[in-house]
C-alpha positions as YAML, in Angstrom:
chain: A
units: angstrom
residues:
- id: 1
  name: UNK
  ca: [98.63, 97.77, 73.89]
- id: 2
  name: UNK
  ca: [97.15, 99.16, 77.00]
- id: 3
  name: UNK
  ca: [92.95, 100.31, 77.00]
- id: 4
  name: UNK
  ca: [94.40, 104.13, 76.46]
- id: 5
  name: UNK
  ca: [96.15, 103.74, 73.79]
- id: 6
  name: UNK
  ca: [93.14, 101.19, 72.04]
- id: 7
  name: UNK
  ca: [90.60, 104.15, 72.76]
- id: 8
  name: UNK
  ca: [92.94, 106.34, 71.47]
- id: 9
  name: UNK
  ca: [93.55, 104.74, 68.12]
- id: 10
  name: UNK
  ca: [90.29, 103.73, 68.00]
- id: 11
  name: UNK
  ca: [88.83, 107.42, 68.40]
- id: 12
  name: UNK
  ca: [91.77, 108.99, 65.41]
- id: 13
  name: UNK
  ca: [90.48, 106.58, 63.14]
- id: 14
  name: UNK
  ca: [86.93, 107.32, 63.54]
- id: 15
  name: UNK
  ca: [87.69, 110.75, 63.28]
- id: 16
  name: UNK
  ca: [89.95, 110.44, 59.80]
- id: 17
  name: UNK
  ca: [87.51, 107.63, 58.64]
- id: 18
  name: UNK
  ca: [84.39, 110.63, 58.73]
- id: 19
  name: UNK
  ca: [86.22, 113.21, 58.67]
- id: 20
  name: UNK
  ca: [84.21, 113.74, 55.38]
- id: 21
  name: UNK
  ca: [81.24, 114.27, 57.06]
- id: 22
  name: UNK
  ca: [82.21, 116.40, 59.20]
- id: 23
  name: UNK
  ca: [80.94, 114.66, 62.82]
- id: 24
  name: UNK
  ca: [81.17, 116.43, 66.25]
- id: 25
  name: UNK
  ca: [81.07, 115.19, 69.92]
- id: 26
  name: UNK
  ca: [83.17, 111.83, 69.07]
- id: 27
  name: UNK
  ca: [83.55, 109.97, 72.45]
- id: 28
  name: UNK
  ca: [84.35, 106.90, 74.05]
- id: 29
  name: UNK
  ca: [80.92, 105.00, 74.60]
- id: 30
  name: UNK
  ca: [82.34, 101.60, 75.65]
- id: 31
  name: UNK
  ca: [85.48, 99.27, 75.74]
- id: 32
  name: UNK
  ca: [86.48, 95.66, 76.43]
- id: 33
  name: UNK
  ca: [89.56, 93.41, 75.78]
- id: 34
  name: UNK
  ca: [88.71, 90.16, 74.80]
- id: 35
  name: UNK
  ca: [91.52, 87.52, 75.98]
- id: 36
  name: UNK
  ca: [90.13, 84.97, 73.40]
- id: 37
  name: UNK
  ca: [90.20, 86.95, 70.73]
- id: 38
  name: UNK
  ca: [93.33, 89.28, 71.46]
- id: 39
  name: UNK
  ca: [91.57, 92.17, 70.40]
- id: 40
  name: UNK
  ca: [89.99, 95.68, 71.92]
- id: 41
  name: UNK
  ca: [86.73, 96.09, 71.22]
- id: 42
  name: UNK
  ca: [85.48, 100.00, 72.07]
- id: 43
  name: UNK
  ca: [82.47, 101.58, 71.51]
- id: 44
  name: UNK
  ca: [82.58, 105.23, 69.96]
- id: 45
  name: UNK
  ca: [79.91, 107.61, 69.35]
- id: 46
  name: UNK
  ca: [79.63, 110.98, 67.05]
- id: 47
  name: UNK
  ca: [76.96, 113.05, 65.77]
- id: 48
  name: UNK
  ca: [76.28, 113.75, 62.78]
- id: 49
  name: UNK
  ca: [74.98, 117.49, 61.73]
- id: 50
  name: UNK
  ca: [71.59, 115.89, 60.26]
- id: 51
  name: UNK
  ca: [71.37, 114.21, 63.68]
- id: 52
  name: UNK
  ca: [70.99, 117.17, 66.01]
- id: 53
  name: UNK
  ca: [68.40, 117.57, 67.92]
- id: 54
  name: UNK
  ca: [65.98, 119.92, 66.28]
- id: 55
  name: UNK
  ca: [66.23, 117.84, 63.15]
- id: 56
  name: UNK
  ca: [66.10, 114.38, 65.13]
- id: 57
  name: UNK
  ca: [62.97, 115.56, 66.56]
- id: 58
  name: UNK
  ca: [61.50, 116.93, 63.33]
- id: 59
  name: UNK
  ca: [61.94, 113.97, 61.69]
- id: 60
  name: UNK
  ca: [60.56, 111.80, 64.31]
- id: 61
  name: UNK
  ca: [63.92, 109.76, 64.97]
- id: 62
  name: UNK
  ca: [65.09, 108.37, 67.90]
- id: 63
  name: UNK
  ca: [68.77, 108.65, 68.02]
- id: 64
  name: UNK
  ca: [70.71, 111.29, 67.31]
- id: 65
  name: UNK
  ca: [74.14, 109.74, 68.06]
- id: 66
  name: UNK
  ca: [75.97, 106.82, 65.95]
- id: 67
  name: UNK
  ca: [77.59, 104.15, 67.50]
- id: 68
  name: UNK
  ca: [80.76, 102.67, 66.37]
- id: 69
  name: UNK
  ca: [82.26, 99.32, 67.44]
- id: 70
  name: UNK
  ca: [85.65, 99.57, 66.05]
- id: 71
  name: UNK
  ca: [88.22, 95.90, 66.79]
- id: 72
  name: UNK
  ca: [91.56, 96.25, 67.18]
- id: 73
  name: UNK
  ca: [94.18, 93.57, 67.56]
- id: 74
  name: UNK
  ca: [96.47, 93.69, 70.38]
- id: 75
  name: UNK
  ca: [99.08, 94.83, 68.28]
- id: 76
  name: UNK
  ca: [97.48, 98.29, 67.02]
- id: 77
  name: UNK
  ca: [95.82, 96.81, 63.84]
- id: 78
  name: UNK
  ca: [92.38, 98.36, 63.56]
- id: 79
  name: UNK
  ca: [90.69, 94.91, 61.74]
- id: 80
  name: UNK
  ca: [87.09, 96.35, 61.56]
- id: 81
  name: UNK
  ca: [84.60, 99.35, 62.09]
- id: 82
  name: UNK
  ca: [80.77, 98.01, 62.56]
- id: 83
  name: UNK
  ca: [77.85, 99.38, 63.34]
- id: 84
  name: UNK
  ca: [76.49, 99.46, 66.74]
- id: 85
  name: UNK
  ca: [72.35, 98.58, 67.33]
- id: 86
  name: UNK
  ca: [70.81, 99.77, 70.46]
- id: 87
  name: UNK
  ca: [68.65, 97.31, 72.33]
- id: 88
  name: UNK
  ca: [65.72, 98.48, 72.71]
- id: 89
  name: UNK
  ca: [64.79, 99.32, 76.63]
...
């Protein structure tokens, strides 16, 4: 599995797994291929309609897009879906 193709299954399954929810601007954030591990490790973010802007600001948060780290095994196998914490700046 080349990086395309592990940010592309990564982003369909974020999109079907919250599809529910009914998130906009989902986007590739980050990605990295662990050699240990055998696995793609990318970084998506979405928003959320209670996280845009004017209701972010109104209720005094600070971010108004989730992160996503989804892993997926060199073979295609999506093998988890974790949250992703900022560090603080």
């Amino acid at each position: 599995m080349d990086v395309k193709e592990a940010v592309a299954r990564a982003k369909s399954y974020v999109a079907d797994l919250f599809q529910s929810e009914q998130i906009r601007n989902l986007g590739l954030e980050e990605v990295e291929f662990d050699e240990k591990e055998k696995a793609w490790f990318v970084t998506i973010g979405f928003s959320r309609p209670w996280e845009q802007a004017g209701f972010v600001a109104q209720a005094g948060l600070t971010e108004p897009r989730a992160l996503k780290i989804v892993r997926i095994s060199d073979d295609g196998t999506v093998t988890y879906l974790k949250e992703r914490r900022r560090v603080a700046a």
